[in-house]
C-alpha positions as CSV (number, residue, x, y, z in Angstrom):
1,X,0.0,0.0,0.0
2,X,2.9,2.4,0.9
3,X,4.3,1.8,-2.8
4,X,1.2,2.1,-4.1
5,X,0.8,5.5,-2.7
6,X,4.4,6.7,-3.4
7,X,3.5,6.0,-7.1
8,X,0.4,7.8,-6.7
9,X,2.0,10.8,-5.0
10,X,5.0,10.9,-7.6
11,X,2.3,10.6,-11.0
12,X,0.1,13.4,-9.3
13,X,3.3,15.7,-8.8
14,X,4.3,15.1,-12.7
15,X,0.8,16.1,-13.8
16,X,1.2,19.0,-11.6
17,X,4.2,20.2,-13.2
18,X,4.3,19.6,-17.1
19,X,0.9,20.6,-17.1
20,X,2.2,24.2,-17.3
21,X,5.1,23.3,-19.5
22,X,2.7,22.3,-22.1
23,X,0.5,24.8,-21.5
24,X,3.5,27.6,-22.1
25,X,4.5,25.1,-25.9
26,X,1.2,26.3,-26.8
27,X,0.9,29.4,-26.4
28,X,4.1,30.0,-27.7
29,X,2.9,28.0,-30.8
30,X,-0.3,29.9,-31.9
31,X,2.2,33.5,-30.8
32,X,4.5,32.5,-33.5
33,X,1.8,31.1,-35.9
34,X,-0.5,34.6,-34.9
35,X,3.1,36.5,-35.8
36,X,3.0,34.8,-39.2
37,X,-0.2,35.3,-40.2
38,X,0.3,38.9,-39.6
39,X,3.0,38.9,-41.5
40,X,2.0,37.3,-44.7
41,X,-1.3,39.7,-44.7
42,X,0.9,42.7,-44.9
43,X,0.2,44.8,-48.4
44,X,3.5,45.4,-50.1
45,X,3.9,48.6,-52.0
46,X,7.2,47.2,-53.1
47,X,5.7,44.4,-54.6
48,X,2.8,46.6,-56.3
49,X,4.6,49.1,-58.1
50,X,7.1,46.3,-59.3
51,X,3.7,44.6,-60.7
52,X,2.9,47.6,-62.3
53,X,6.6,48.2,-63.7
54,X,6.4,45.0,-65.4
55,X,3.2,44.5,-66.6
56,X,1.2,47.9,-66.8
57,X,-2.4,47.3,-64.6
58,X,-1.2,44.6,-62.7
59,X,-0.4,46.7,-59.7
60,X,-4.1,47.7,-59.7
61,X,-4.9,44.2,-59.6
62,X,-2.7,43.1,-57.0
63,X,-4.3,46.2,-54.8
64,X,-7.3,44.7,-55.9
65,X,-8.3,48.3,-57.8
66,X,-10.1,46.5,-61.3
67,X,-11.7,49.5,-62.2
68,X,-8.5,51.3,-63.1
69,X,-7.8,48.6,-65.1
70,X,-9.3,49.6,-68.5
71,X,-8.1,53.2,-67.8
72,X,-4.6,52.0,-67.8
73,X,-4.9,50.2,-70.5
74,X,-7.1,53.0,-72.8
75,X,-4.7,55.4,-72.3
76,X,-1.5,53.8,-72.7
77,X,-3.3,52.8,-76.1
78,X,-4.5,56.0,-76.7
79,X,-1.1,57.6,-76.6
80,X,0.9,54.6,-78.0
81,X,-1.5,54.8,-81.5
82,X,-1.2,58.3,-82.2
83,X,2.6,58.1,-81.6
84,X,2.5,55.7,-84.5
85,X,-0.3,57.3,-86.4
86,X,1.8,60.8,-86.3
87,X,5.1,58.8,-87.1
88,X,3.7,57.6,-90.2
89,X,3.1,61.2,-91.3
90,X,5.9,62.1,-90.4
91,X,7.8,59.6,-92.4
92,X,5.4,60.2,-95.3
93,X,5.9,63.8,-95.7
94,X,9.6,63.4,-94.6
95,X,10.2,61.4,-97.8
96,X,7.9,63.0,-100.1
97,X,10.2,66.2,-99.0
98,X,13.0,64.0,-100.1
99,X,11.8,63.3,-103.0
100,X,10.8,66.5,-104.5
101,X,14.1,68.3,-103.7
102,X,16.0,65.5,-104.9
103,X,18.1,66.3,-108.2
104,X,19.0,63.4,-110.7
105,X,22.6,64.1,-110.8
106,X,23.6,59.8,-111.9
107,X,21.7,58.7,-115.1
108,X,20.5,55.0,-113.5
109,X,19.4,56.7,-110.9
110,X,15.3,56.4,-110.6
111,X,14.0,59.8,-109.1
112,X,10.9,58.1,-107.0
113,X,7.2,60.8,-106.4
114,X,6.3,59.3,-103.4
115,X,5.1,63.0,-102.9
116,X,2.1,62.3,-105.0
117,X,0.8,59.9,-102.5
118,X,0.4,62.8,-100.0
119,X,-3.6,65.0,-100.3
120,X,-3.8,68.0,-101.3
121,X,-0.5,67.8,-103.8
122,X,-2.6,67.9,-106.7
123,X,-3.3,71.2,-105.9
124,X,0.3,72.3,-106.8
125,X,2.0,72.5,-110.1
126,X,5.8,71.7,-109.4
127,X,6.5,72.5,-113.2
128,X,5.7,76.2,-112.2
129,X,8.7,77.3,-109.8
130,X,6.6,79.1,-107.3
131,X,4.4,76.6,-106.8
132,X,6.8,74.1,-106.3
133,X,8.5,76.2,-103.9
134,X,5.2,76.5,-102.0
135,X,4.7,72.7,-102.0
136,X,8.1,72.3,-100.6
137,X,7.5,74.6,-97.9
138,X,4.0,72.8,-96.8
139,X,5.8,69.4,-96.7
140,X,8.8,70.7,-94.4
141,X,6.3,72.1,-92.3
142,X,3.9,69.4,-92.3
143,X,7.1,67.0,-91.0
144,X,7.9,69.3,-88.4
145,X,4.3,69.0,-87.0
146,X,4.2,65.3,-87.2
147,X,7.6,64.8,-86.0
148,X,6.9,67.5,-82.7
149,X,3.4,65.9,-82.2
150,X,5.1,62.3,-82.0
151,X,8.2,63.1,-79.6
152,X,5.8,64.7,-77.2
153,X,3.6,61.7,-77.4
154,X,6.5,59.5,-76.5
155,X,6.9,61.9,-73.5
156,X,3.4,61.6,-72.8
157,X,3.3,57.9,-73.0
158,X,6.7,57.6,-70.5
159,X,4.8,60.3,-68.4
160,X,1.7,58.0,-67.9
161,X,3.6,54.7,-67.6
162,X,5.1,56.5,-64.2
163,X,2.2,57.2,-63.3
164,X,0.6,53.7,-63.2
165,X,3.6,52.6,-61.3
166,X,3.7,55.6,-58.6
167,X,-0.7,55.0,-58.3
168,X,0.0,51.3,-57.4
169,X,2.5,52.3,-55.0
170,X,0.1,54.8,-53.4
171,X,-2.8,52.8,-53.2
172,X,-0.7,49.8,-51.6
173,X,0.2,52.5,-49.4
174,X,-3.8,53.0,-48.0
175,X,-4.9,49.1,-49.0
176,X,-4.3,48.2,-45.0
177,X,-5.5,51.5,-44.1
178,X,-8.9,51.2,-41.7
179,X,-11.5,53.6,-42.9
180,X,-14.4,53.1,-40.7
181,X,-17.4,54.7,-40.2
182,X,-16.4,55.6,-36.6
183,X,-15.6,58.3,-36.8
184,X,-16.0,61.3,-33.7
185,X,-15.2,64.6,-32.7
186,X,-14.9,65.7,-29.4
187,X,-14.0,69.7,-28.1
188,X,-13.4,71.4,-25.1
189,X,-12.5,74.9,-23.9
190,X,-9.0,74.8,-22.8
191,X,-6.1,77.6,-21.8
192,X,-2.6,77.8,-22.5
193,X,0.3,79.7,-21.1
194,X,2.4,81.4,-23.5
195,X,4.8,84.5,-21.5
196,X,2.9,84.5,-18.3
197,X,-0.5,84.9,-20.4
198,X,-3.3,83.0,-20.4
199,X,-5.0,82.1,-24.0
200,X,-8.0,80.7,-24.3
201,X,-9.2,78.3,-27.1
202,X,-10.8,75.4,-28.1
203,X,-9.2,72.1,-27.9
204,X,-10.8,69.4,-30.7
205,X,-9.9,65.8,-31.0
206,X,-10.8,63.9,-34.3
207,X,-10.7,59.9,-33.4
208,X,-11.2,57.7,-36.1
């Protein structure tokens, strides 16, 4: 009976003590899990802008934004066309300019009229001197315009492309950001001491 007891006594006093112990394994388990968790839900604006970088739009879908989507995209395509539609121009009356001041000096060589491709030539005679001088005017200044119009498209275009990257940063930025509806204001008179005067105001707190 004595040994039973002594076992009893010694089985109740090993309960008694890793009880705790096990207890403390875990709690420290679902602290590091808890830690972890918060972790892994934290919105990078790293990883949003580099989204965007790559792939324009895809930092608005990482921060979960889909309705900017389509504006990326329509106006990186806007400005991307009419860089190409005013290159063309440019490169058609750049080589109709070409053309019509170009002077036959080998015998093989064939003189090319691309500038009769562009409207509104037909309106010139470039057997008559004057007019021909006229038309060569228009066509410089025609490639001028184009080529102007296109360069500050491509600005444009490198302009917006920042943009989309430095939006998806931003929003990142506010993604974790609570905006509740509780939002209250509280004010009270108060006094302040500024060179041994008193001031009286009005003291407001804004908790949201």
């Amino acid at each position: 009976m004595k040994l039973l007891r002594r076992i009893s006594l010694v089985c109740i006093a090993l309960l008694i003590f890793l009880k705790p112990a096990s207890t403390q394994v875990i709690n420290e388990t679902v602290a590091v899990d808890t830690t972890m968790v918060k972790t892994e839900l934290v919105h990078s604006p790293k990883k949003a802008a580099i989204y965007s970088a790559v792939l324009p739009g895809l930092g608005q879908v990482y921060n979960k934004k889909y309705w900017k989507v389509p504006i990326v995209y329509l106006g990186l395509g806007g400005l991307i066309y009419f860089v190409g539609w005013n290159n063309d121009n440019y490169v058609l009356y750049k080589q109709g300019y070409i053309d019509l001041t170009d002077t036959q000096t080998d015998p093989d060589d064939i003189l090319t009229t691309s500038y009769l491709q562009i409207k509104g030539s037909e309106r010139f005679d470039i057997s008559i001197s004057t007019e021909r001088t006229q038309f060569k005017d228009a066509l410089l200044k025609f490639q001028n315009y184009y080529r102007r119009n296109r360069d500050l498209l491509v600005i444009f275009s490198a302009l917006f492309y920042g943009l989309n990257i430095i939006d998806a940063s931003v929003d990142a930025h506010f993604f974790d950001l609570d905006l509740t509806d509780d939002l209250t204001f509280d004010w009270k008179p108060s006094v302040h001491t500024f060179n041994n005067e008193n001031i009286y105001c009005i003291h407001c707190t804004i908790t949201f």
